[in-house]
GULUM-210558 format. One record per residue (C-alpha): residue number from 1; residue in one letter; x, y, z. Coordinates in Angstrom, 2 decimals, decimal comma, always signed. Last residue first. Layout:
<nodes>
<node><nr>NUM</nr><rest>A</rest><px>X</px><py>Y</py><pz>Z</pz></node>
...
</nodes>
This chain:
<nodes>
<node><nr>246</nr><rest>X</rest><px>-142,50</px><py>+4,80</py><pz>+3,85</pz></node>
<node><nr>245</nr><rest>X</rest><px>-138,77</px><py>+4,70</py><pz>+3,75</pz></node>
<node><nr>244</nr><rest>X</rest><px>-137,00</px><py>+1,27</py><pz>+3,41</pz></node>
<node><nr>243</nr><rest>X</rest><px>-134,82</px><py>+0,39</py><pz>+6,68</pz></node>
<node><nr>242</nr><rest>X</rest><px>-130,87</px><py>+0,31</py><pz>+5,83</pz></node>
<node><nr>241</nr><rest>X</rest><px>-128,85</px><py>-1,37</py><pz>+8,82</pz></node>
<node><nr>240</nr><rest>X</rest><px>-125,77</px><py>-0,11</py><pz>+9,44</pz></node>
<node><nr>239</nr><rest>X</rest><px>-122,96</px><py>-2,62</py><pz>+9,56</pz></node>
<node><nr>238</nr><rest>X</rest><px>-121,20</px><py>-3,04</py><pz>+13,23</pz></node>
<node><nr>237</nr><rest>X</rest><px>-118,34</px><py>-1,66</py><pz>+13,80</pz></node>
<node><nr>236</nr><rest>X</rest><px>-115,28</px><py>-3,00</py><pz>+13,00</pz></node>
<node><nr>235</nr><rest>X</rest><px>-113,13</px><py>-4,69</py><pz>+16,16</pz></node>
<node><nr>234</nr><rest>X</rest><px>-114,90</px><py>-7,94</py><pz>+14,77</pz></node>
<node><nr>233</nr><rest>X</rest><px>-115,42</px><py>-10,40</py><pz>+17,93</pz></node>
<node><nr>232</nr><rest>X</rest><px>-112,71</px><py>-12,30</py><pz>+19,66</pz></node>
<node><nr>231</nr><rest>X</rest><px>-110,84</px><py>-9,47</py><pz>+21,51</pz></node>
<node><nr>230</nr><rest>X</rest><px>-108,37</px><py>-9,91</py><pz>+24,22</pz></node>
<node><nr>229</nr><rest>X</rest><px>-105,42</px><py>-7,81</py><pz>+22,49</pz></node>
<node><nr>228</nr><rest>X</rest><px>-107,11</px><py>-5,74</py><pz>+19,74</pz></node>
<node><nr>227</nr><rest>X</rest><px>-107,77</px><py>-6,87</py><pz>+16,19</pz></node>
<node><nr>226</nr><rest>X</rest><px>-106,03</px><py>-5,93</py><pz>+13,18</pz></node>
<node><nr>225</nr><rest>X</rest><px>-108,01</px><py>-7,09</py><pz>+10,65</pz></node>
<node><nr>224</nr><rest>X</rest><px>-107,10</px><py>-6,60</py><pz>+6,39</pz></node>
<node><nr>223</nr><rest>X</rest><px>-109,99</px><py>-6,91</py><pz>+4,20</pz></node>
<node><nr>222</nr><rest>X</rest><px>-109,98</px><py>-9,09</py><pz>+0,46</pz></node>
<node><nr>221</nr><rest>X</rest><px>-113,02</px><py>-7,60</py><pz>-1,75</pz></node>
<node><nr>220</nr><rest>X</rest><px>-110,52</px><py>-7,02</py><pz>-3,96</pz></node>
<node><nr>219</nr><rest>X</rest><px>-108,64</px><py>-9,71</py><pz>-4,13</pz></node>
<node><nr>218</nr><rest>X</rest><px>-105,54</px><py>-11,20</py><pz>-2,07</pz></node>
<node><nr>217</nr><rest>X</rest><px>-104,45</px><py>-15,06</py><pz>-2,27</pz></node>
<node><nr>216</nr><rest>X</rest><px>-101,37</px><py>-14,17</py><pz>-4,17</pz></node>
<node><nr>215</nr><rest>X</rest><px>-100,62</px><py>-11,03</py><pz>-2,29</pz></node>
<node><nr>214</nr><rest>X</rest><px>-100,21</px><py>-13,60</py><pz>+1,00</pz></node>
<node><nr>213</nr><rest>X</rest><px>-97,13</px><py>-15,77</py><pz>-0,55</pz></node>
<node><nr>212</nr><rest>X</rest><px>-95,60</px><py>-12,94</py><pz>-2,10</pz></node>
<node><nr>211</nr><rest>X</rest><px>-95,14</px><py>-11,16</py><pz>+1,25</pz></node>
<node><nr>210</nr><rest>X</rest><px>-93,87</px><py>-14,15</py><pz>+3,17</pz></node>
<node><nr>209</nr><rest>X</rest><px>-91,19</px><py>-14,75</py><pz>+0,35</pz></node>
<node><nr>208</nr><rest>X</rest><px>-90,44</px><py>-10,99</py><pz>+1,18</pz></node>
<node><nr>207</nr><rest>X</rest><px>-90,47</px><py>-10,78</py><pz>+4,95</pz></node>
<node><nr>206</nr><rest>X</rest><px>-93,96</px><py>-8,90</py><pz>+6,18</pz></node>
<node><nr>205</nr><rest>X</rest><px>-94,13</px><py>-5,15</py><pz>+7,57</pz></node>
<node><nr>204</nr><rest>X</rest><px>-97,82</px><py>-4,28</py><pz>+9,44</pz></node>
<node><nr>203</nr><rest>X</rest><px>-97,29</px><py>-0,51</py><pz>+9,17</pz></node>
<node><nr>202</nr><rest>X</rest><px>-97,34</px><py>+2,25</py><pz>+12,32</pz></node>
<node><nr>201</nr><rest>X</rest><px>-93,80</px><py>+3,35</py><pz>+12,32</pz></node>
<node><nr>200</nr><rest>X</rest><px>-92,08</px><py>-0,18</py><pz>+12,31</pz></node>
<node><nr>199</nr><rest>X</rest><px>-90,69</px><py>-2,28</py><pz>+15,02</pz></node>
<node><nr>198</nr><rest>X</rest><px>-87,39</px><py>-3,33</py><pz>+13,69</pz></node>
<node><nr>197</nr><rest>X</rest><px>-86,82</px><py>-7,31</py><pz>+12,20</pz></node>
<node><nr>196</nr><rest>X</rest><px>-83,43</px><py>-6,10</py><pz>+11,77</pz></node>
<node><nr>195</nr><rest>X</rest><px>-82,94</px><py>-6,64</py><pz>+7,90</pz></node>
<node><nr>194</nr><rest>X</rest><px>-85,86</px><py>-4,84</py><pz>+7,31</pz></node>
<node><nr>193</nr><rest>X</rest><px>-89,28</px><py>-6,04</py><pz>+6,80</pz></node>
<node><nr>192</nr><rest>X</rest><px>-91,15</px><py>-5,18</py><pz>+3,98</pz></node>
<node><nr>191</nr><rest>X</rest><px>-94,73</px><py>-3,49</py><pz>+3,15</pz></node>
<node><nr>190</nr><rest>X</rest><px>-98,45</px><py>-3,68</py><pz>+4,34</pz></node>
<node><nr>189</nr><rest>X</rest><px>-99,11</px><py>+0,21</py><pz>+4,36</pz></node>
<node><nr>188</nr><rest>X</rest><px>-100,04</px><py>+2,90</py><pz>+7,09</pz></node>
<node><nr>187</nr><rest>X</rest><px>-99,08</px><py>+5,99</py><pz>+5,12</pz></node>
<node><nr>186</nr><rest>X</rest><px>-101,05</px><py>+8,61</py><pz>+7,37</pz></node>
<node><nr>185</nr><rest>X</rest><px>-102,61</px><py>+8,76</py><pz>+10,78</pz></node>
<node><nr>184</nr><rest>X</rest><px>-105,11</px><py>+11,06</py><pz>+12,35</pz></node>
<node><nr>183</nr><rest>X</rest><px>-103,94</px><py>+14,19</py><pz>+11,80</pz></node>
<node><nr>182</nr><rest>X</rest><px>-106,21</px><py>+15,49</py><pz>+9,79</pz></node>
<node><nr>181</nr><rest>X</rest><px>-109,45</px><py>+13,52</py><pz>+8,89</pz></node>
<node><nr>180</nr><rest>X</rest><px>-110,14</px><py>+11,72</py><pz>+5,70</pz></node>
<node><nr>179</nr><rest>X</rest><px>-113,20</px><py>+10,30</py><pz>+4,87</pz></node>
<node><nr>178</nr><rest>X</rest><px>-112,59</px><py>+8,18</py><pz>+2,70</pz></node>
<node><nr>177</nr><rest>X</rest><px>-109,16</px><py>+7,39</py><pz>+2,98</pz></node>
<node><nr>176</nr><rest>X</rest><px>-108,18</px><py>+7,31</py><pz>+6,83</pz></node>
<node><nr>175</nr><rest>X</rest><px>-106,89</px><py>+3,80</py><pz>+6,65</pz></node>
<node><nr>174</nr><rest>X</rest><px>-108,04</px><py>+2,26</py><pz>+3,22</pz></node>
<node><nr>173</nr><rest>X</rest><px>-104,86</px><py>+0,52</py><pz>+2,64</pz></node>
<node><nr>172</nr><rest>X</rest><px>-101,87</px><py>+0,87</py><pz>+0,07</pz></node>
<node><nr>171</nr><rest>X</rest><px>-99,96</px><py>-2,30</py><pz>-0,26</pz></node>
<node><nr>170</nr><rest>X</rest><px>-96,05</px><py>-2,27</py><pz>-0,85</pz></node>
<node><nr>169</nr><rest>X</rest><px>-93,36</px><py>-4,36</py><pz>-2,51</pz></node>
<node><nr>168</nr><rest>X</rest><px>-89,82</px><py>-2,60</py><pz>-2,77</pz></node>
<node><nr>167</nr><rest>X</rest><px>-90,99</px><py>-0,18</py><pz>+0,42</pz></node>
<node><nr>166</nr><rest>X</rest><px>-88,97</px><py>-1,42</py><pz>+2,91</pz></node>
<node><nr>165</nr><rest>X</rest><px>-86,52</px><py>-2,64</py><pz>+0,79</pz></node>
<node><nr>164</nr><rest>X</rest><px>-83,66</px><py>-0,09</py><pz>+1,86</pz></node>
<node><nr>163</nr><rest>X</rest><px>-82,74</px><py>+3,11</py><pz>-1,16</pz></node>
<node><nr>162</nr><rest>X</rest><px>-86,15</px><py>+4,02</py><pz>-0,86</pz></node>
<node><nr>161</nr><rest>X</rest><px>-88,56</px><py>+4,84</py><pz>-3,74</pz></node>
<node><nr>160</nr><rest>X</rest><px>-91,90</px><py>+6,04</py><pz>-1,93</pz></node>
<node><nr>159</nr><rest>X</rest><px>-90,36</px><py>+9,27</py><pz>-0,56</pz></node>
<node><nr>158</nr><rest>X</rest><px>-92,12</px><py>+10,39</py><pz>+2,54</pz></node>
<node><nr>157</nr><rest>X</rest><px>-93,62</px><py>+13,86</py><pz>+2,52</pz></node>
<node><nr>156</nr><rest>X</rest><px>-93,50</px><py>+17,04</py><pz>+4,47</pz></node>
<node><nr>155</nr><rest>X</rest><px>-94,85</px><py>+20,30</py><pz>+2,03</pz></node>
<node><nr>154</nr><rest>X</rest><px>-93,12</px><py>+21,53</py><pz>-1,04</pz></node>
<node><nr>153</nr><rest>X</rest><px>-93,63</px><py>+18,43</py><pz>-3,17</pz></node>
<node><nr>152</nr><rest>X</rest><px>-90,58</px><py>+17,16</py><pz>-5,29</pz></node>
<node><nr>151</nr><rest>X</rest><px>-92,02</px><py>+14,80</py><pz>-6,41</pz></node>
<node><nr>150</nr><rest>X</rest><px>-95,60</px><py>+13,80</py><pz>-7,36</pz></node>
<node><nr>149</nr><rest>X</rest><px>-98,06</px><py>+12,85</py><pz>-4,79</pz></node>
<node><nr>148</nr><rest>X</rest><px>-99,65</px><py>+10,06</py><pz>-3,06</pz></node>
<node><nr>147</nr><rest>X</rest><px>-102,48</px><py>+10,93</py><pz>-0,67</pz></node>
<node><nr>146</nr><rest>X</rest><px>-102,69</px><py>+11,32</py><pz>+3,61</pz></node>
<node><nr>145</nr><rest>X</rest><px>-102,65</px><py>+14,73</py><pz>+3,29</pz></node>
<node><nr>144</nr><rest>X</rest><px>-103,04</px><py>+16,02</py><pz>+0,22</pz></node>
<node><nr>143</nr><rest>X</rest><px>-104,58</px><py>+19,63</py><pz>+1,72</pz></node>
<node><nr>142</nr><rest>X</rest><px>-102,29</px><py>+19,80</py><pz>+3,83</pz></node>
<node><nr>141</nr><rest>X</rest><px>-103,33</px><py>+20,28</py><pz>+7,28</pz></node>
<node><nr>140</nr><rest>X</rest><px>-101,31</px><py>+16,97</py><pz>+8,83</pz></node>
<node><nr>139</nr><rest>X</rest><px>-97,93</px><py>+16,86</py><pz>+6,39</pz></node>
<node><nr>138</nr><rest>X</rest><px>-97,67</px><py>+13,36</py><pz>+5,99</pz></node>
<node><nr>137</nr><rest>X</rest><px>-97,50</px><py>+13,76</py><pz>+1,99</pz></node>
<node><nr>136</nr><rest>X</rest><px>-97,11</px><py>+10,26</py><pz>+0,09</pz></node>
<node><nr>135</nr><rest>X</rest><px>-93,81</px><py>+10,62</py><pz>-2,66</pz></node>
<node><nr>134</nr><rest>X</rest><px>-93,51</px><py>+8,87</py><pz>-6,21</pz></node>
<node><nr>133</nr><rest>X</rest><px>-90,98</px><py>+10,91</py><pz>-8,54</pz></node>
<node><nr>132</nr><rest>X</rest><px>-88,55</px><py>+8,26</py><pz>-8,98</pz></node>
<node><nr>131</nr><rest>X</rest><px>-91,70</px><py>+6,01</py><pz>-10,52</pz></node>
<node><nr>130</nr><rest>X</rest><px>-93,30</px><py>+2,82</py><pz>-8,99</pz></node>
<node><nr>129</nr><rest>X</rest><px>-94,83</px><py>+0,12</py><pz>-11,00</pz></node>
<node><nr>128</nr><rest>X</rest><px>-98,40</px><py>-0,12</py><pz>-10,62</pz></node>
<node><nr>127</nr><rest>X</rest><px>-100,36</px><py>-3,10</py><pz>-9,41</pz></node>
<node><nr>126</nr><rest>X</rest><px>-104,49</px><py>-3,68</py><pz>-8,85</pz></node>
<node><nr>125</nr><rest>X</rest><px>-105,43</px><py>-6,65</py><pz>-7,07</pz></node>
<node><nr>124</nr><rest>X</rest><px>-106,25</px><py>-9,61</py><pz>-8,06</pz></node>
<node><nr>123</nr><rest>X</rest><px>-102,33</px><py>-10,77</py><pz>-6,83</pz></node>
<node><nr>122</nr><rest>X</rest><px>-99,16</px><py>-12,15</py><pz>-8,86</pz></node>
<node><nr>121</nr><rest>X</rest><px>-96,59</px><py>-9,40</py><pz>-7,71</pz></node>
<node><nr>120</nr><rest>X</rest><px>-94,22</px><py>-7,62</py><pz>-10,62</pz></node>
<node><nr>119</nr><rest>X</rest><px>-90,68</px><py>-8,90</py><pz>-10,38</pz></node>
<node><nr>118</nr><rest>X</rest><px>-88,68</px><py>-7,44</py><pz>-7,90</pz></node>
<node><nr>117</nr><rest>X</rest><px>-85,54</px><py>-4,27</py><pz>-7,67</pz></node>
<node><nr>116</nr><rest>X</rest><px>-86,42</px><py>-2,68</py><pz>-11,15</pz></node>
<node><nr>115</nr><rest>X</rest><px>-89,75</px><py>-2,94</py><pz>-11,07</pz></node>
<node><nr>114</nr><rest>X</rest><px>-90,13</px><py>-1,18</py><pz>-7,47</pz></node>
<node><nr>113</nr><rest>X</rest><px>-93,62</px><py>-2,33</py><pz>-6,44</pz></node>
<node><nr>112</nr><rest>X</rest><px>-96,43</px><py>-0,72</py><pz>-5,58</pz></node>
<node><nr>111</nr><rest>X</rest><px>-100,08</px><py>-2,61</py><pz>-5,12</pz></node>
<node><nr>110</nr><rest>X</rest><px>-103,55</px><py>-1,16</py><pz>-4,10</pz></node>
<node><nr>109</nr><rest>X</rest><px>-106,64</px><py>-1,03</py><pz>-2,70</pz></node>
<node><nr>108</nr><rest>X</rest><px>-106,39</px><py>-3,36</py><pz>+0,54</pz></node>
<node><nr>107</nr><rest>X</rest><px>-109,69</px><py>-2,67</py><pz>+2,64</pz></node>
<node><nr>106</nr><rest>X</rest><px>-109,35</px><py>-1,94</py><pz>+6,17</pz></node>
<node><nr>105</nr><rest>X</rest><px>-110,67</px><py>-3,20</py><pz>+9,36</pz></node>
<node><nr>104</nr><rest>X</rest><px>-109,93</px><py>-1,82</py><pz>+12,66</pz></node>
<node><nr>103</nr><rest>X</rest><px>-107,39</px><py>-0,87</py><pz>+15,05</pz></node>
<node><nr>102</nr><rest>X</rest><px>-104,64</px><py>+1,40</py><pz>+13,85</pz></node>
<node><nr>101</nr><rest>X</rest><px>-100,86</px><py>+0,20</py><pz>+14,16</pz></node>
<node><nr>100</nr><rest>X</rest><px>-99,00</px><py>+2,84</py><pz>+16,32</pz></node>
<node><nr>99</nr><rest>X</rest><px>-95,77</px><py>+4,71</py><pz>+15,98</pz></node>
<node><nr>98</nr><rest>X</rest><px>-97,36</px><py>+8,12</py><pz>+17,19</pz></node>
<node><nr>97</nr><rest>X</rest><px>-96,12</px><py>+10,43</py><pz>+14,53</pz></node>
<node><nr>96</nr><rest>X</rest><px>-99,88</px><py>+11,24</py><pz>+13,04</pz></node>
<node><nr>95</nr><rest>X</rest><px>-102,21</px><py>+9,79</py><pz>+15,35</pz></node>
<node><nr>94</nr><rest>X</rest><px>-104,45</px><py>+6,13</py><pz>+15,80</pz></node>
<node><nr>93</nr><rest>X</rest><px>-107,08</px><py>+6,39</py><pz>+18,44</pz></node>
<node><nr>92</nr><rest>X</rest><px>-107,46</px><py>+2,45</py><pz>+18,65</pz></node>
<node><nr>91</nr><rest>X</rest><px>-103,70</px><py>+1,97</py><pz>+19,04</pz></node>
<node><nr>90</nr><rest>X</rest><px>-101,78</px><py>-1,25</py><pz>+18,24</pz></node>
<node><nr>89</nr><rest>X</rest><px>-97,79</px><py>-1,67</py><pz>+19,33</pz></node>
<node><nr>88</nr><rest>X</rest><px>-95,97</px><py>+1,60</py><pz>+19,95</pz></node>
<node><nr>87</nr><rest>X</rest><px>-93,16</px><py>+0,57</py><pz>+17,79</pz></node>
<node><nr>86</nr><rest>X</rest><px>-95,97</px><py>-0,43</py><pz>+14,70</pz></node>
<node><nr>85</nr><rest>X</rest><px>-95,94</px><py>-3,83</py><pz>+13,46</pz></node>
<node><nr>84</nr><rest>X</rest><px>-94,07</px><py>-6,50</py><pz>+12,55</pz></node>
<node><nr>83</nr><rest>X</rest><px>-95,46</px><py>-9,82</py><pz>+11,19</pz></node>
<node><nr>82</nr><rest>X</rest><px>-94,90</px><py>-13,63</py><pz>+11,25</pz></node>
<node><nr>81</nr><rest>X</rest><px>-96,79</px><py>-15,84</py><pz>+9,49</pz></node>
<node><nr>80</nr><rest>X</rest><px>-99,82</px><py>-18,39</py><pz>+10,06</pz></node>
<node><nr>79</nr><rest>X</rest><px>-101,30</px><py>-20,22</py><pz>+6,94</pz></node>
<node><nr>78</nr><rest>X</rest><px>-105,15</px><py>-21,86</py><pz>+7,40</pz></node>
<node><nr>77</nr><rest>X</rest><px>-106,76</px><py>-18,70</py><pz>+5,64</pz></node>
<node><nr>76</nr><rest>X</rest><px>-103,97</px><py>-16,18</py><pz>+5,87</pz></node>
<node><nr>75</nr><rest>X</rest><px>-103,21</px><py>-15,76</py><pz>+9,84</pz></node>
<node><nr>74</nr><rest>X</rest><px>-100,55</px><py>-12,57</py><pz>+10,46</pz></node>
<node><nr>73</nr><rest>X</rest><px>-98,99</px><py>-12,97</py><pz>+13,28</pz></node>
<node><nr>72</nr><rest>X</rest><px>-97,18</px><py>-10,72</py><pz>+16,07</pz></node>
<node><nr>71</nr><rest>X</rest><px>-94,43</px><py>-8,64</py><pz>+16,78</pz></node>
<node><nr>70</nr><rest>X</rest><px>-94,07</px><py>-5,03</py><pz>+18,25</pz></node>
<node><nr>69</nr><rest>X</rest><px>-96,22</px><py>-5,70</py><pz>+21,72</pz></node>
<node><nr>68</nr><rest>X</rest><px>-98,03</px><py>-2,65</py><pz>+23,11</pz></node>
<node><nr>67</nr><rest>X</rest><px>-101,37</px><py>-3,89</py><pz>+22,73</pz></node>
<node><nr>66</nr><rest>X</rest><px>-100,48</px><py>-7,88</py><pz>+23,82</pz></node>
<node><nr>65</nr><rest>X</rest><px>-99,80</px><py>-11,21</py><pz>+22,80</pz></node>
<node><nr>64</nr><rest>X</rest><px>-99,95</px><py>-9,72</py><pz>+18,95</pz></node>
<node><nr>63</nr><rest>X</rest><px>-103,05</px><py>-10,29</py><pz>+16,00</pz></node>
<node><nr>62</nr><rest>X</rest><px>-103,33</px><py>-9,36</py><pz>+12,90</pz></node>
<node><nr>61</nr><rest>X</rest><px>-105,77</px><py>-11,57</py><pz>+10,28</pz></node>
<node><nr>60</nr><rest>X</rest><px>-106,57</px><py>-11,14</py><pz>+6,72</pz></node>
<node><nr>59</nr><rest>X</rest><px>-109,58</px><py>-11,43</py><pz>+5,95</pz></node>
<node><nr>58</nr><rest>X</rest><px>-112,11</px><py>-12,62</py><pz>+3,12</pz></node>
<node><nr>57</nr><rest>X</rest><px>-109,35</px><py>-14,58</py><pz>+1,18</pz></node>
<node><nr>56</nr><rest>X</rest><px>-109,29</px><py>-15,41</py><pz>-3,03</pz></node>
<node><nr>55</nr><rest>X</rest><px>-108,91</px><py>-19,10</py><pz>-3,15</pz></node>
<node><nr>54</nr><rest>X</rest><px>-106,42</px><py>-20,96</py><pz>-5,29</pz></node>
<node><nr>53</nr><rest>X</rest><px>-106,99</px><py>-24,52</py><pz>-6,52</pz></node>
<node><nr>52</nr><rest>X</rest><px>-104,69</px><py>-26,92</py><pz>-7,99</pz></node>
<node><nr>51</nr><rest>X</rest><px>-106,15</px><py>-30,30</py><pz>-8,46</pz></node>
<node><nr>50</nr><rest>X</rest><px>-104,04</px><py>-32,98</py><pz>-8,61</pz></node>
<node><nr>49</nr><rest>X</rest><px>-104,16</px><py>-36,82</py><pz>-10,12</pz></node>
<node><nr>48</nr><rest>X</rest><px>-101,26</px><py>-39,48</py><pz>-9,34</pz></node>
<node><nr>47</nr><rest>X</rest><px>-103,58</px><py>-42,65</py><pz>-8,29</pz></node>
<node><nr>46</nr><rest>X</rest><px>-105,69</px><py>-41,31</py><pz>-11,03</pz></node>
<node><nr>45</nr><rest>X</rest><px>-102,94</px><py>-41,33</py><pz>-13,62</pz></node>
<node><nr>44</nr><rest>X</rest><px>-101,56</px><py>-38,26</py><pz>-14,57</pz></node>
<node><nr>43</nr><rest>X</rest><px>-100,16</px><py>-37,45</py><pz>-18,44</pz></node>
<node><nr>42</nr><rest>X</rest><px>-97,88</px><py>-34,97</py><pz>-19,25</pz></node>
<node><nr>41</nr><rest>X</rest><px>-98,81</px><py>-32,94</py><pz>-22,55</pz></node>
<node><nr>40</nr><rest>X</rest><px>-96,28</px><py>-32,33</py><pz>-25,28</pz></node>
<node><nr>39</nr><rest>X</rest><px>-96,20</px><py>-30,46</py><pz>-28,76</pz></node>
<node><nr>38</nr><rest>X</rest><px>-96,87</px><py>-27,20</py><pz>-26,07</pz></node>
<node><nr>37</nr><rest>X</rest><px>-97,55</px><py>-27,85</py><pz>-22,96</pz></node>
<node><nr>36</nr><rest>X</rest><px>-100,81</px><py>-30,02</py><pz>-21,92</pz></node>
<node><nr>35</nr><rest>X</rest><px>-102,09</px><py>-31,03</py><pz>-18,87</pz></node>
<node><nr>34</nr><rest>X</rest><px>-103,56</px><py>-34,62</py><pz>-18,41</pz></node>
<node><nr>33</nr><rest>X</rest><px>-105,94</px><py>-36,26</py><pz>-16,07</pz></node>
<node><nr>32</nr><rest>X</rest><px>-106,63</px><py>-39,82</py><pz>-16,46</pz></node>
<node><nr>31</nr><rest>X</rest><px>-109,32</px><py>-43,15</py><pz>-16,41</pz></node>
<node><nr>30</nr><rest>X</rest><px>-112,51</px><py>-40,48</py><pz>-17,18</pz></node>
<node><nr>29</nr><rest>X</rest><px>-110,77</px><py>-37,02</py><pz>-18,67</pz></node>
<node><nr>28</nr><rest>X</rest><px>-111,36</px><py>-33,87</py><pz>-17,85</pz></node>
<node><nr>27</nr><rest>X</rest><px>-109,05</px><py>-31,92</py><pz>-16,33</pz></node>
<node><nr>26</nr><rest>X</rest><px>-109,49</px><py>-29,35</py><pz>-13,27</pz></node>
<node><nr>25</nr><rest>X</rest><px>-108,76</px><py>-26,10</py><pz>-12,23</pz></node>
<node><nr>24</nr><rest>X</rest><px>-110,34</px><py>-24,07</py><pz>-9,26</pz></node>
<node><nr>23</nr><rest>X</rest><px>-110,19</px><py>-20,10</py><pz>-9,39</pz></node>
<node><nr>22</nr><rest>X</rest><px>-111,38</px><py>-17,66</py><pz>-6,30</pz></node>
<node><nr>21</nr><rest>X</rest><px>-114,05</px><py>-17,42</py><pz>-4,11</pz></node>
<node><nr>20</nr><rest>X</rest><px>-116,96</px><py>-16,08</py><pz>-6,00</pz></node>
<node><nr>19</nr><rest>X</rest><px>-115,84</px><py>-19,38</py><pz>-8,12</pz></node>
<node><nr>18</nr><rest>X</rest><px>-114,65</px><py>-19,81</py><pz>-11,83</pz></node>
<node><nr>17</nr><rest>X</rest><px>-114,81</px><py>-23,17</py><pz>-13,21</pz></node>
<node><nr>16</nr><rest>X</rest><px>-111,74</px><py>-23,74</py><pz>-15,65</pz></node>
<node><nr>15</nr><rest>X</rest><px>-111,85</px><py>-26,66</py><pz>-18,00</pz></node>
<node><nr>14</nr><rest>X</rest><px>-108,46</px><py>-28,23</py><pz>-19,28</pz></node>
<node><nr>13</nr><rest>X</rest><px>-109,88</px><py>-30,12</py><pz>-22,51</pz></node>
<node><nr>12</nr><rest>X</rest><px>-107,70</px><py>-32,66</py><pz>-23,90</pz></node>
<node><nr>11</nr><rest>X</rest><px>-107,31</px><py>-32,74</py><pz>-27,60</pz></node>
<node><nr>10</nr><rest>X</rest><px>-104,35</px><py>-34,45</py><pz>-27,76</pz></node>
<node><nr>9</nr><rest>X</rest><px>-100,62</px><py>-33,11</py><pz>-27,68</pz></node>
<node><nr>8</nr><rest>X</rest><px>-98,15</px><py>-36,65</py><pz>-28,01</pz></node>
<node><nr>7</nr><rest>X</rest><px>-97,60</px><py>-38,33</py><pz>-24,69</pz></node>
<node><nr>6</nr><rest>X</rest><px>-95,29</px><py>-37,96</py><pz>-21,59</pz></node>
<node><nr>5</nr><rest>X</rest><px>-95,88</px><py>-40,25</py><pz>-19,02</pz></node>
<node><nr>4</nr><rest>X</rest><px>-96,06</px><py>-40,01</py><pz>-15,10</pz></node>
<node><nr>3</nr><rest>X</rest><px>-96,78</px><py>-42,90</py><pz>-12,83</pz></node>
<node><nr>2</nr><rest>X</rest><px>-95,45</px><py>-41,36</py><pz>-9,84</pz></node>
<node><nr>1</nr><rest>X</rest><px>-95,68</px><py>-37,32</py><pz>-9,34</pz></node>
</nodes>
């Protein structure tokens, strides 16, 4: 921030190398950097230069003191925050009603948010604005079960709009996607806190500022972990290993 100057728009080039792990920005220039807005550009000396860089995360980290424990943290890279998660703590045999966050590592597909509560997320992954007619059927044996749906549905569903902010920012994971099985869990999102800090029904909850701070270092190929009390190895299973037919 020290020996700062604001000069007259040159032809400074701002190049931008693109990474497999996300975006690093830098300015070219031999004695400074510079960074041009507008009729303007603010000129950095190399005792003041920065380099912003923002990395696209391989996993995303849950883990609690214990398996029945509600609270626990949620490790971003070199960042630690706090997280809520199911009432029943973490269940490896995860059913419908249970209160318990599933074992196991899921990909993040997804992004609601309520546009007219928050601004829309800055993440790599995919965003849609929810709609008053949003819902996600729980109803084990339905034939949507486990999928968003359109309003009003005539089997059990959970609306997606709330009047709290549990659901104003909200990240749909793979859990019991593809394949799908009945009865084995449904609507187990990353979404907001309440006021309370209360143990939630099976999701991993995160406070707002918290929230935005981990969707921005989210991609696609970005995979949530919730591990199991006294665990240090991968709680996925193991990749299969593809052998070439003779």
């Amino acid at each position: 921030r020290r020996a700062t100057k604001i000069v007259p728009a040159a032809f400074h080039v701002m190049r931008r190398h693109r990474r497999r792990s996300g975006f690093f920005w830098s300015w070219s220039s031999c004695h400074a950097r510079t960074c041009c807005y507008g009729r303007f550009c603010l000129l950095l000396t190399r005792s003041a230069r920065q380099v912003a860089v923002r990395k696209i995360v391989t996993d995303i980290h849950v883990r609690a003191i214990s398996m029945r424990a509600t609270k626990g943290l949620m490790t971003v890279g070199a960042m630690q925050f706090p997280c809520v998660i199911g009432r029943s703590g973490r269940s490896h045999l995860k059913r419908e009603g249970d209160g318990a966050t599933p074992v196991g590592r899921w990909r993040l597909l997804r992004i609601l948010y309520r546009h007219d509560r928050t601004l829309s997320p800055r993440s790599r992954l995919p965003l849609r604005a929810m709609a008053a007619y949003d819902g996600w059927c729980d109803q084990a044996g339905d034939r949507n079960y486990n999928r968003q749906v359109r309003l009003p549905y005539p089997a059990s569903h959970e609306e997606l709009c709330r009047p709290d902010r549990l659901y104003d920012a909200v990240v749909i994971l793979s859990h019991n996607q593809r394949p799908r099985s009945q009865g084995r869990g449904s609507a187990v999102f990353i979404n907001l806190t309440s006021h309370e800090n209360n143990p939630t029904a099976g999701c991993v909850s995160l406070s707002p500022r918290d929230m935005a701070t981990v969707l921005g270092f989210c991609g696609r190929s970005t995979r949530l972990v919730v591990w199991p009390a006294g665990f240090q190895k991968s709680p996925s299973p193991p990749a299969r290993r593809w052998r070439r037919k003779r």
